[in-house]
MMTF fields as JSON, N, C-alpha, C and O atoms, coordinates in Angstrom:
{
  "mmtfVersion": "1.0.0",
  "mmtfProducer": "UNKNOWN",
  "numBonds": 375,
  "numAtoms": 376,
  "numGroups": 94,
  "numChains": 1,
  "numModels": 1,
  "chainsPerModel": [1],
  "groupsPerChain": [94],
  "chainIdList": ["A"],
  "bondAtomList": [4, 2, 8, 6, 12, 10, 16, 14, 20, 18, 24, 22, 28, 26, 32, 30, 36, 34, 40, 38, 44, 42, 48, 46, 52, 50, 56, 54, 60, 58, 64, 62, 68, 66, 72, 70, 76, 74, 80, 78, 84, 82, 88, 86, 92, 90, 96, 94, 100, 98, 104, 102, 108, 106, 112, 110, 116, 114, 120, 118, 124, 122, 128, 126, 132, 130, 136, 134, 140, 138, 144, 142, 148, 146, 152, 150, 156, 154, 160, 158, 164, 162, 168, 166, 172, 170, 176, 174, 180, 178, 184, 182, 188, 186, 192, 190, 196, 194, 200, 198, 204, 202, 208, 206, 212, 210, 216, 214, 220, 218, 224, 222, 228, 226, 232, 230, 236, 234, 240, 238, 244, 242, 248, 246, 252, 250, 256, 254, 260, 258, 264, 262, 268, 266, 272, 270, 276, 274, 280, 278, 284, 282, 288, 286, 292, 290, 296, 294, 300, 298, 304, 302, 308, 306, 312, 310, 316, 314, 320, 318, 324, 322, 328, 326, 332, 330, 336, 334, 340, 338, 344, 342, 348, 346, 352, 350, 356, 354, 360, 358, 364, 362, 368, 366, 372, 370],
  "bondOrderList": [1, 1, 1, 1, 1, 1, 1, 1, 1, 1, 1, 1, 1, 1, 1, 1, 1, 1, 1, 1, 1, 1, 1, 1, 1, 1, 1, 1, 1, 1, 1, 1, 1, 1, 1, 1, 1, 1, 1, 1, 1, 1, 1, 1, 1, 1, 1, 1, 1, 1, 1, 1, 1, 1, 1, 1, 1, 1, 1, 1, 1, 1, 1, 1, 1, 1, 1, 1, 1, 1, 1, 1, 1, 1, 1, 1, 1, 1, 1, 1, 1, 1, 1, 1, 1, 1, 1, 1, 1, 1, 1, 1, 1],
  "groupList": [{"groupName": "UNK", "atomNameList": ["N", "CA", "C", "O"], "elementList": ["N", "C", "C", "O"], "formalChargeList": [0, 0, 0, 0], "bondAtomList": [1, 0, 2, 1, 3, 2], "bondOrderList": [1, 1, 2], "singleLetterCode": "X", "chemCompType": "L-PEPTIDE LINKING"}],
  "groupTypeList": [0, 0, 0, 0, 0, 0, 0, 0, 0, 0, 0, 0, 0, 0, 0, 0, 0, 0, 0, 0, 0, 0, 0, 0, 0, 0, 0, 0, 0, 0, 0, 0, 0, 0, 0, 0, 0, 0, 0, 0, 0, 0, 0, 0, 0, 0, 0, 0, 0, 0, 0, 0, 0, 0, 0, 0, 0, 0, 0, 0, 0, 0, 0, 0, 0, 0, 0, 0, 0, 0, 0, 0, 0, 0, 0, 0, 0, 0, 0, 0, 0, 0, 0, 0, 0, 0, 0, 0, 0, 0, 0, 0, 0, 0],
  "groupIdList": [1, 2, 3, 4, 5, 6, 7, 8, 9, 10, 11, 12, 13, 14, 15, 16, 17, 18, 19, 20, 21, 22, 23, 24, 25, 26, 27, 28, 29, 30, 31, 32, 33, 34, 35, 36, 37, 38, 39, 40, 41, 42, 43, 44, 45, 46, 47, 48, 49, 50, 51, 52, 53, 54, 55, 56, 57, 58, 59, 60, 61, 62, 63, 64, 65, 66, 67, 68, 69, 70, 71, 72, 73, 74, 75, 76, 77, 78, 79, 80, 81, 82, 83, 84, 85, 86, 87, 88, 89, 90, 91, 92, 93, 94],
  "secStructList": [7, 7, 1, 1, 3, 3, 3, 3, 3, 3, 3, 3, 3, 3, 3, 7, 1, 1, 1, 7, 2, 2, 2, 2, 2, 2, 2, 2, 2, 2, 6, 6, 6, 7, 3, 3, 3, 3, 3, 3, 3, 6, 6, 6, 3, 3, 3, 3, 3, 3, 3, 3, 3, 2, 2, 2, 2, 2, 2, 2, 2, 2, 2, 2, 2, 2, 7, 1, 1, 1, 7, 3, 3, 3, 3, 3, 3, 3, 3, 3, 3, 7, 7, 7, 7, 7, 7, 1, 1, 7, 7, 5, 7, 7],
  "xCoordList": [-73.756, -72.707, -72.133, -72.861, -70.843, -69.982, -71.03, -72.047, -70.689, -71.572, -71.039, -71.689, -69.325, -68.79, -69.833, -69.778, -70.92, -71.713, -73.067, -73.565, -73.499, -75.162, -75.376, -74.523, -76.859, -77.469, -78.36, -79.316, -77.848, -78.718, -79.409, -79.092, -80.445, -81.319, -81.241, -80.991, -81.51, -80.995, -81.923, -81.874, -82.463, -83.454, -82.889, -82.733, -82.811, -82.049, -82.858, -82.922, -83.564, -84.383, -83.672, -82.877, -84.077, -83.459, -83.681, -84.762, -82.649, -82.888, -81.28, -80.085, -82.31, -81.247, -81.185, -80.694, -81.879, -82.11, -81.432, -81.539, -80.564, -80.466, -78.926, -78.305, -78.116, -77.299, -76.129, -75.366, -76.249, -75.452, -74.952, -73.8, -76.359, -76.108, -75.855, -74.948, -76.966, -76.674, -75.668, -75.321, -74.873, -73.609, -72.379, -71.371, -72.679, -71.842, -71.518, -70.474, -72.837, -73.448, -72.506, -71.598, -72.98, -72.235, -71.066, -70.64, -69.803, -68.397, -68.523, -67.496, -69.447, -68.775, -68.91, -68.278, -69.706, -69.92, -69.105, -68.622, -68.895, -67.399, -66.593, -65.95, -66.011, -64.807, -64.636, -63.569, -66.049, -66.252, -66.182, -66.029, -66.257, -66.53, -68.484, -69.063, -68.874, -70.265, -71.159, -70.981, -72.256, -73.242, -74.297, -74.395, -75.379, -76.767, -77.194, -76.679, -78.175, -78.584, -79.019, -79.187, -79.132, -79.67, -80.625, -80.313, -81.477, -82.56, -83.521, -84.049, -83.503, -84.698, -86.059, -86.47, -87.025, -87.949, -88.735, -88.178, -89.927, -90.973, -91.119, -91.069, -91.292, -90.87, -89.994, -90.14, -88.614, -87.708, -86.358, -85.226, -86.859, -86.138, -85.091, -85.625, -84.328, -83.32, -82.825, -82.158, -83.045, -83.21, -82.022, -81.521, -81.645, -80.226, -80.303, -80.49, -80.13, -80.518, -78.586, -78.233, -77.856, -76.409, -76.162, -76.997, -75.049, -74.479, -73.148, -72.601, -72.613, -70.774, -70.748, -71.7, -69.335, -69.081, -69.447, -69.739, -69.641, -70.29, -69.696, -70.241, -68.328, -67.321, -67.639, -67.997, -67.331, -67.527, -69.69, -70.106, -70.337, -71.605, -72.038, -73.02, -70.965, -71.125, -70.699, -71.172, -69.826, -68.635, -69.828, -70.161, -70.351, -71.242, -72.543, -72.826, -73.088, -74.319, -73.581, -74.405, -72.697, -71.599, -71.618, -71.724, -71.533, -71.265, -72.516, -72.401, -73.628, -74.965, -76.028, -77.051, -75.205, -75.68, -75.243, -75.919, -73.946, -73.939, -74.158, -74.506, -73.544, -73.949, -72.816, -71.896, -73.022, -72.255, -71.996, -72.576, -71.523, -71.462, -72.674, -72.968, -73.412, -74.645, -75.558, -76.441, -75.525, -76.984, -76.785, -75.859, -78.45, -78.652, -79.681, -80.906, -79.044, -79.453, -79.962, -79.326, -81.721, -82.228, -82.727, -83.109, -82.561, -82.792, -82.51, -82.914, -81.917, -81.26, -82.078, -81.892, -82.86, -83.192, -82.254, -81.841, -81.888, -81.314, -81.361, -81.211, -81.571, -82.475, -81.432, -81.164, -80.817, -79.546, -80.832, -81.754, -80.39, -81.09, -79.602, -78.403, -80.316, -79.215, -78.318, -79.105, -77.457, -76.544, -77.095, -77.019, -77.744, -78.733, -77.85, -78.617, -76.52, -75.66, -76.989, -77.334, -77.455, -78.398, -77.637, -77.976, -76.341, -76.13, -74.836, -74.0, -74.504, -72.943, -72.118, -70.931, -73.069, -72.467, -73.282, -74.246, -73.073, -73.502, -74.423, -73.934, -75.223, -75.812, -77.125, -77.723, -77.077, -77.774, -79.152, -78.759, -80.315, -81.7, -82.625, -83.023, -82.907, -84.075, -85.415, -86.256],
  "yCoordList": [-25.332, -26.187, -27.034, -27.338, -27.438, -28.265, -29.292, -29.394, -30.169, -31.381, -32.365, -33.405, -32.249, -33.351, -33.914, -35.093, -32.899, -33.294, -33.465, -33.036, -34.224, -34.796, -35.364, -35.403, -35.847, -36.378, -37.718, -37.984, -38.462, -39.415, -39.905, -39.357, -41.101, -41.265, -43.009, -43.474, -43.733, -44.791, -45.963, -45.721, -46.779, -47.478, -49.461, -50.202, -49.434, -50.72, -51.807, -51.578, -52.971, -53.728, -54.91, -55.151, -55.938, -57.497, -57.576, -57.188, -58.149, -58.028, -57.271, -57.547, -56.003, -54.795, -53.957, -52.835, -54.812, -54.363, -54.966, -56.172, -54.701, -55.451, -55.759, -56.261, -55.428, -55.79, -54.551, -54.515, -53.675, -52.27, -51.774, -51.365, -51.812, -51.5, -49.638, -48.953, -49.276, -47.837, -47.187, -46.173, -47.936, -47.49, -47.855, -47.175, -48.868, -49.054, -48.204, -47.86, -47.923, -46.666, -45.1, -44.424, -45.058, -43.521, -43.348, -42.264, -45.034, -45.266, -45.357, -44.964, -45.748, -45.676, -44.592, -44.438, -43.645, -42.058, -41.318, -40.422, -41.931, -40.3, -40.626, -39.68, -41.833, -42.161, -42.029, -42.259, -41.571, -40.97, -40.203, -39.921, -39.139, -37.64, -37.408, -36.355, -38.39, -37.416, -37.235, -37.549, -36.551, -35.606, -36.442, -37.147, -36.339, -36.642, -37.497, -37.428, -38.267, -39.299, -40.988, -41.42, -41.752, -42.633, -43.423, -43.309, -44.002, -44.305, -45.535, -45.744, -46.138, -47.327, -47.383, -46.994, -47.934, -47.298, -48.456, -49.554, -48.35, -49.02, -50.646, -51.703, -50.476, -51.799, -52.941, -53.989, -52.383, -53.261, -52.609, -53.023, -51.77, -51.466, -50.024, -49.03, -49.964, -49.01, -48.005, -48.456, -46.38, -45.441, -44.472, -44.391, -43.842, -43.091, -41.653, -41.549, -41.011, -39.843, -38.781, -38.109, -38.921, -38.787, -37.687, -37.491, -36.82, -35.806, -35.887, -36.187, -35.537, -35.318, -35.563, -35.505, -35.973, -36.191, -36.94, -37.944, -37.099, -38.387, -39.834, -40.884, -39.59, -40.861, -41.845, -43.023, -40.772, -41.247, -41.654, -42.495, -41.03, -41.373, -43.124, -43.732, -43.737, -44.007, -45.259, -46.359, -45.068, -46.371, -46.415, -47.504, -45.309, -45.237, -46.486, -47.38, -46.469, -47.137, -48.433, -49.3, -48.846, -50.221, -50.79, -51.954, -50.049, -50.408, -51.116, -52.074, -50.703, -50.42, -51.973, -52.615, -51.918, -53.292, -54.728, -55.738, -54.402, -55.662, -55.896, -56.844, -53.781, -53.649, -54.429, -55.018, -54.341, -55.039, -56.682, -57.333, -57.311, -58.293, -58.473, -57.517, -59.662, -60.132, -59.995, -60.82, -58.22, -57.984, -59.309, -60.073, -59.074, -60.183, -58.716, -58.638, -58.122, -56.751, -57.709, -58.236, -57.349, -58.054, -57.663, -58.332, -55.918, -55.103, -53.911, -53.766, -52.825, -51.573, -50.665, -51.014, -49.634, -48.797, -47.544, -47.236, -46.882, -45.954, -44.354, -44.545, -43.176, -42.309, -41.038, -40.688, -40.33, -39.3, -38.126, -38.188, -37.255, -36.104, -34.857, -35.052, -33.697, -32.66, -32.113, -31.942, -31.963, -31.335, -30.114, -28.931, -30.61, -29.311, -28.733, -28.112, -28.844, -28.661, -28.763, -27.623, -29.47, -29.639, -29.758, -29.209, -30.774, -31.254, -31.04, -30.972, -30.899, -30.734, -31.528, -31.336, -32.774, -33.984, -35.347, -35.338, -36.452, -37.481, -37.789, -36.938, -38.404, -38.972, -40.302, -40.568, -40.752, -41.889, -40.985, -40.001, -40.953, -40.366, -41.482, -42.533, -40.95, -42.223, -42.086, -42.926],
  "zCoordList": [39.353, 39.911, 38.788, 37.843, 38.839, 38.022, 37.77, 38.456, 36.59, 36.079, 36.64, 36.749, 37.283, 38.123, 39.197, 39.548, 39.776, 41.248, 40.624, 39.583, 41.587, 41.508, 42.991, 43.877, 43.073, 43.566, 43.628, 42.9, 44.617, 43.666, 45.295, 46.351, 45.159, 46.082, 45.702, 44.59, 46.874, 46.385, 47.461, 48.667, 47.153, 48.12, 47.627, 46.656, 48.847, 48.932, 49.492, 50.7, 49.19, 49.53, 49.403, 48.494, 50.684, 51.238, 52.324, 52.769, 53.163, 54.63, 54.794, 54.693, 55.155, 55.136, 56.107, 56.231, 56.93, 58.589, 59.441, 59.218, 60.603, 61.687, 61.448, 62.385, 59.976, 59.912, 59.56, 58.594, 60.554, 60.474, 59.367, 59.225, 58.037, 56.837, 56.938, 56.466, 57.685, 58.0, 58.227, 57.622, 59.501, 60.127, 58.962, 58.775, 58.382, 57.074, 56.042, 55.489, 55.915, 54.674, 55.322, 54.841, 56.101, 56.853, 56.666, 56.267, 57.07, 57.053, 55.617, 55.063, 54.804, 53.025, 52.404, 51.358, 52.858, 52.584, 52.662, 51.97, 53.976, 54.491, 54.063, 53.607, 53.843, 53.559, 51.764, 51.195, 50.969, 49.841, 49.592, 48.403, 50.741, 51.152, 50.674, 50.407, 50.709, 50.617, 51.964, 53.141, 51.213, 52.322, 52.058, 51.053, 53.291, 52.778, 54.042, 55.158, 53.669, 54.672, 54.232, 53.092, 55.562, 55.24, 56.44, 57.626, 56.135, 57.317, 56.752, 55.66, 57.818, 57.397, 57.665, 58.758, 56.581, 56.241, 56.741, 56.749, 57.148, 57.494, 56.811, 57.439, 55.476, 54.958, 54.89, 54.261, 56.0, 55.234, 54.464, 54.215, 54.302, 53.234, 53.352, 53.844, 53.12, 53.653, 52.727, 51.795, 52.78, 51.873, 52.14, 53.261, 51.227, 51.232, 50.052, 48.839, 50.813, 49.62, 49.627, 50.596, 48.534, 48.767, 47.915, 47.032, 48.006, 46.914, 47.205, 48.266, 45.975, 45.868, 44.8, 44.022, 44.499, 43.148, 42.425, 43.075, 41.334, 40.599, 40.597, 40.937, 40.086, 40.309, 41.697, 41.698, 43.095, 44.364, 44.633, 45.43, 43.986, 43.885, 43.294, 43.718, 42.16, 41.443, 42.116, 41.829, 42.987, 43.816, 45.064, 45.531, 45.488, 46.876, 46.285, 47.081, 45.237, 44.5, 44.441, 44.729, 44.261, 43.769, 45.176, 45.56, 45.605, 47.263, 47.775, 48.539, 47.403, 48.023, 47.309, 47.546, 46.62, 45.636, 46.635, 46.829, 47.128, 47.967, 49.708, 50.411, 50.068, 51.576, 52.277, 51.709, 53.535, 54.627, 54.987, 54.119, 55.677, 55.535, 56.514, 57.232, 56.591, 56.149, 55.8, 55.565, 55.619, 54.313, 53.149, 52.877, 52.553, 51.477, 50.622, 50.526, 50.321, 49.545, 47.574, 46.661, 47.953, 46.528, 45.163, 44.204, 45.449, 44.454, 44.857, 46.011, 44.374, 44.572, 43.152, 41.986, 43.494, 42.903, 42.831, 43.949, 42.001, 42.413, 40.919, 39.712, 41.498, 40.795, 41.265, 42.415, 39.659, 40.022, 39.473, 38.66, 40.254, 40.078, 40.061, 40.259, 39.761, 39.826, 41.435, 42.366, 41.63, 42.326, 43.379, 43.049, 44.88, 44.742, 46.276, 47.012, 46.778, 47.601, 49.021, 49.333, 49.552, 50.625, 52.11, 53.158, 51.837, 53.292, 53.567, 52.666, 54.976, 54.937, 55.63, 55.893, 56.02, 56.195, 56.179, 55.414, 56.855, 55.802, 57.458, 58.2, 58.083, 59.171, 58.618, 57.576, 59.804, 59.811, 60.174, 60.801, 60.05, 60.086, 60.846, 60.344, 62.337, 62.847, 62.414, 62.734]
}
């Protein structure tokens, strides 16, 4: 696959629950055009595993740093791996 696409996985920690960071995440995806998922994780903490283009990957992570309005998002990990075409659209994961 082109070097334009990747993958990246992205774990977002604060209080990142309760505040329709998910449903946010989904509307900032598509409207990126990417695929993948995102779901909140036992801790707290809210996980996103994304593919498309890099540019739009790159704005999706920018995004993810500040989240929705009243997330208080306090550290963003985020880990690009290769382009592995997995999903063919973007959903929230319970």
């Amino acid at each position: 696959m082109d070097d334009d696409f990747a993958q990246v996985s992205i774990l977002i920690m604060g209080q990142v629950q309760g505040v329709f960071f998910r449903a946010s995440a989904l509307e900032q995806a598509q409207s990126l055009g990417l695929n993948g998922w995102v779901k909140n994780l036992g801790d707290g903490s809210v996980e996103i595993v994304a593919e498309g283009r890099k540019y739009a990957l790159e704005q999706f992570a920018d995004w993810c740093r500040q989240g929705p309005a009243g997330a208080r998002v306090e550290d963003v990990i985020v880990r690009w791996s290769a382009y592995r075409d997995e999903f063919r659209t973007f959903m929230i994961v319970r």
